[in-house]
C-alpha positions as CSV (number, residue, x, y, z in Angstrom):
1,X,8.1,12.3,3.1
2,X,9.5,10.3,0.6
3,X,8.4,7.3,-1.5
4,X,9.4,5.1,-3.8
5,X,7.2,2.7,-5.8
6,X,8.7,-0.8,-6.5
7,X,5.9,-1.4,-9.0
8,X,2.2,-2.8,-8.1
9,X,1.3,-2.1,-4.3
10,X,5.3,-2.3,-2.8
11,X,5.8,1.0,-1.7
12,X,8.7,2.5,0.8
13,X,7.8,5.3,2.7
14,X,10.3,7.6,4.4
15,X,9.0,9.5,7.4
16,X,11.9,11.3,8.4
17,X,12.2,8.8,11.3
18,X,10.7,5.5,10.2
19,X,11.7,3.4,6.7
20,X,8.3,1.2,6.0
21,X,7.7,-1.1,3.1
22,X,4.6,-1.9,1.9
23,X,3.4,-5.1,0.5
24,X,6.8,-6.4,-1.3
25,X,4.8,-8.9,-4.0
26,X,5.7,-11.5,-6.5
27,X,4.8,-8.4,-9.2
28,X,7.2,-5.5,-7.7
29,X,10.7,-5.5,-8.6
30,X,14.2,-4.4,-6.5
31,X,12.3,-4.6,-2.9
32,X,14.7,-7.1,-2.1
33,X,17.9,-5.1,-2.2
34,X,16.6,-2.2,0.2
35,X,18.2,-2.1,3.2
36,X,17.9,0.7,6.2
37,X,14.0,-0.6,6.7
38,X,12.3,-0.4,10.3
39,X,9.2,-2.2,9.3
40,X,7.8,-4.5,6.4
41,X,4.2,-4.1,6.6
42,X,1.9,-6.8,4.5
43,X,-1.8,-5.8,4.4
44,X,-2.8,-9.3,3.0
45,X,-1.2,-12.9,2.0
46,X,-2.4,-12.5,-1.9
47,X,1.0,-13.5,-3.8
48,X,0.8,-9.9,-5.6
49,X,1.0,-8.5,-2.0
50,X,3.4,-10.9,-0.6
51,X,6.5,-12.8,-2.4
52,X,7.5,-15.5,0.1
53,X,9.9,-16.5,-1.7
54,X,12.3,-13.4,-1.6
55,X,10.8,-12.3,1.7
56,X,13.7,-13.8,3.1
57,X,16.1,-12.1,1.1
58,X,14.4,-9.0,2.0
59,X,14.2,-9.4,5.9
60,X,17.5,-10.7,5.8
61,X,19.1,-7.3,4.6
62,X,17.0,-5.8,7.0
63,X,18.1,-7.6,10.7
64,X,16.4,-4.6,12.4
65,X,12.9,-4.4,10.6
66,X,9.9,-5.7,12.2
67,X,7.5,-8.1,9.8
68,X,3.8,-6.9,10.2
69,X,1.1,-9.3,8.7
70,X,-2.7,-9.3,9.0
71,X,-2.5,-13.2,9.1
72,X,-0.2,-15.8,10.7
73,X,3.0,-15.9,8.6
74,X,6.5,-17.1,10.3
75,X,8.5,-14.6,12.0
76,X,5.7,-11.8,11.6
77,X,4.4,-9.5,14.0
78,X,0.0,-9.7,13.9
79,X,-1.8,-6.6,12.8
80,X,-4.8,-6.1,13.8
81,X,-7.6,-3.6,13.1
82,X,-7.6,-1.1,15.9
83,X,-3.6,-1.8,16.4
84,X,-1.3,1.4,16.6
85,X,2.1,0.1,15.8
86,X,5.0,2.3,16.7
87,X,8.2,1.7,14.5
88,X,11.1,4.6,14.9
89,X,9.5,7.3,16.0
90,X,6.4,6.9,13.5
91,X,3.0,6.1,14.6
92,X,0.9,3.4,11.9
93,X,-3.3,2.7,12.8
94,X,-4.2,-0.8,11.9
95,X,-7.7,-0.3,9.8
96,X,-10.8,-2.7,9.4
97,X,-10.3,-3.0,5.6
98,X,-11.9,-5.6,4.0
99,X,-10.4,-6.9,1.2
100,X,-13.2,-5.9,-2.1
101,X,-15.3,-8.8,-3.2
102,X,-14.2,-10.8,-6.2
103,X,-16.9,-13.6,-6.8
104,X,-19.2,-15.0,-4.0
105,X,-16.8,-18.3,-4.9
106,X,-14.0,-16.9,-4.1
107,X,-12.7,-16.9,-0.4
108,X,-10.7,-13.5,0.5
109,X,-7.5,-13.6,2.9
110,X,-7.9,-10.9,5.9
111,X,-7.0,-7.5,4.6
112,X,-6.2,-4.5,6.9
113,X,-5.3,-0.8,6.1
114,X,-2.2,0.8,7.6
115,X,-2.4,4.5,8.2
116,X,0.8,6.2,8.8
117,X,1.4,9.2,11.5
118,X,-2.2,9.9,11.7
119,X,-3.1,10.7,7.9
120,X,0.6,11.5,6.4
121,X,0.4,8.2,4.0
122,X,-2.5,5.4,3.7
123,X,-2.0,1.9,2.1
124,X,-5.2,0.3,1.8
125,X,-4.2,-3.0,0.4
126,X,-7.2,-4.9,-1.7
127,X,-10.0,-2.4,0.1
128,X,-11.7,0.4,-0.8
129,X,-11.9,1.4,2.9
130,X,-12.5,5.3,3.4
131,X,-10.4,6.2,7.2
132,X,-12.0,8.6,9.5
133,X,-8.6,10.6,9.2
134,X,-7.7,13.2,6.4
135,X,-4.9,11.5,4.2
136,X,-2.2,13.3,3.0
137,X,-0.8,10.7,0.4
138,X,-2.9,8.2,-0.6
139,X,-1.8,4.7,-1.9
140,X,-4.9,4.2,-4.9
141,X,-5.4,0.9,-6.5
142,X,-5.7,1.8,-10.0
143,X,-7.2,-1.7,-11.2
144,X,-8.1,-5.2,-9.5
145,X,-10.4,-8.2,-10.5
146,X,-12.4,-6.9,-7.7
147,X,-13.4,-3.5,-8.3
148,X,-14.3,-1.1,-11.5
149,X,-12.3,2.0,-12.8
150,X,-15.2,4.3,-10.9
151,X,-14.7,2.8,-8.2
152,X,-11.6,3.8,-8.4
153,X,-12.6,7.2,-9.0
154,X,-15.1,7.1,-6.1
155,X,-12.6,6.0,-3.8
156,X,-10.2,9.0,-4.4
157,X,-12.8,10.8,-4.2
158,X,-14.5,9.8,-0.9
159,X,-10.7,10.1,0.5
160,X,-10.0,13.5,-1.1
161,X,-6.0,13.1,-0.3
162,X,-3.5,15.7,-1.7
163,X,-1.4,13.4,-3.6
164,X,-3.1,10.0,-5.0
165,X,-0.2,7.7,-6.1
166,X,-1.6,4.9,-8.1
167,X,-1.0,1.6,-7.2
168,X,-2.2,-2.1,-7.9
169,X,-1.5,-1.4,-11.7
170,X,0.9,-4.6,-12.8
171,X,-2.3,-5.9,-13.5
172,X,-3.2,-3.7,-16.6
173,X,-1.4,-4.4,-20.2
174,X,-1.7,-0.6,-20.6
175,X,-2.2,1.9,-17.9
176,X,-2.8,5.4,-19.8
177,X,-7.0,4.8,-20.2
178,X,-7.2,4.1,-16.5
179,X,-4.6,6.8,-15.1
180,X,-6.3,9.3,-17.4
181,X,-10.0,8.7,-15.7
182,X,-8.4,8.6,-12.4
183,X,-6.3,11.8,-13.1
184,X,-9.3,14.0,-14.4
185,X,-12.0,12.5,-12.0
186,X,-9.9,13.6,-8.8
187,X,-11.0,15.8,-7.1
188,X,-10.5,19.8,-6.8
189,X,-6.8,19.9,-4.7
190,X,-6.2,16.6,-5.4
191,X,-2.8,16.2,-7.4
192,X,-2.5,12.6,-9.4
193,X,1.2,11.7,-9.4
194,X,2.5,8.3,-11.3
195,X,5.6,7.6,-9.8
196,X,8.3,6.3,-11.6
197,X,9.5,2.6,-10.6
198,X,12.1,2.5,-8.3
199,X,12.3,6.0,-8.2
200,X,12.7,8.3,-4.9
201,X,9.9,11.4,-5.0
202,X,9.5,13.8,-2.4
203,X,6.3,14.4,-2.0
């Protein structure tokens, strides 16, 4: 499998059959130019998780990609929890994943996880949802307004992947405090890799 990180949550996975990307946001850069894509996936409509403005752009380079979104947005596919979306030979779960709490004030957009070929890669969006399924690579969020660095931890691990790739980290002025807790609180056979942005990395 291969990744690369656009920055934030926007991630492009390489199967080996299937070319998904993740959450292209108004906080990730280049997503726009990829081409070769079967599937843009959005887990929710927060602007960090979905740029609507160069969603066009994107899809437009892409004539052959399917558009998944949790909620109604033009020209989109629904996912829903429970879904099993099959895009090029690779098989994505649609999980109940409820997007983390900010403020009782605050009023959340439907969230859902997306779980590629059984356990090979989850995205979680703006949840701290924990799947059923061993994950191989795990999407983390490093930081959000709606959850605390051991949480963060916790999540990692209650997942126990074998690669954590943070994610959900345009948010910090300075990521080294929050990579370091993450990175020594992971647990045993858990490797903590920081991809480079817009980077390729086998993993």
């Amino acid at each position: 499998m291969r990744i690369v990180h656009f920055g934030h949550s926007c991630v492009l996975v390489d199967t080996g059959t299937a070319r998904l990307l993740f959450d292209p946001g108004t906080w990730s850069t280049g997503f726009e130019e990829v081409t070769g894509l079967d599937a843009v996936l959005i887990t929710h409509h927060h602007q960090d998780h979905l740029d609507v403005a160069r969603l066009p752009d994107l899809m437009a380079n892409n004539p052959g990609a399917r558009l998944y979104a949790a909620e109604e947005l033009d020209g989109a596919t629904p996912a829903r929890p429970g879904d099993v979306l099959t895009v090029a030979g690779a098989s994505v779960h649609v999980l109940d994943a409820p997007h983390q709490p900010i403020h009782p004030s605050v009023e959340l957009p439907v969230n859902v996880g997306y779980l590629v070929d059984h356990g090979a890669f989850y995205h979680p969006g703006d949840s701290l949802a924990v799947p059923e399924q061993q994950v191989d690579v795990l999407a983390a969020p490093a930081a959000g307004p709606w959850m605390k660095l051991s949480e963060g931890a916790d999540f990692i691990n209650a997942v126990r992947p074998r690669i954590a790739v943070p994610i959900h980290e345009a948010i910090l002025a300075r990521t080294e405090l929050f990579y370091r807790v993450l990175s020594t609180t992971a647990p045993e056979g858990t490797e903590f890799v920081v991809l480079p942005r817009g980077e390729s990395a086998e993993l």
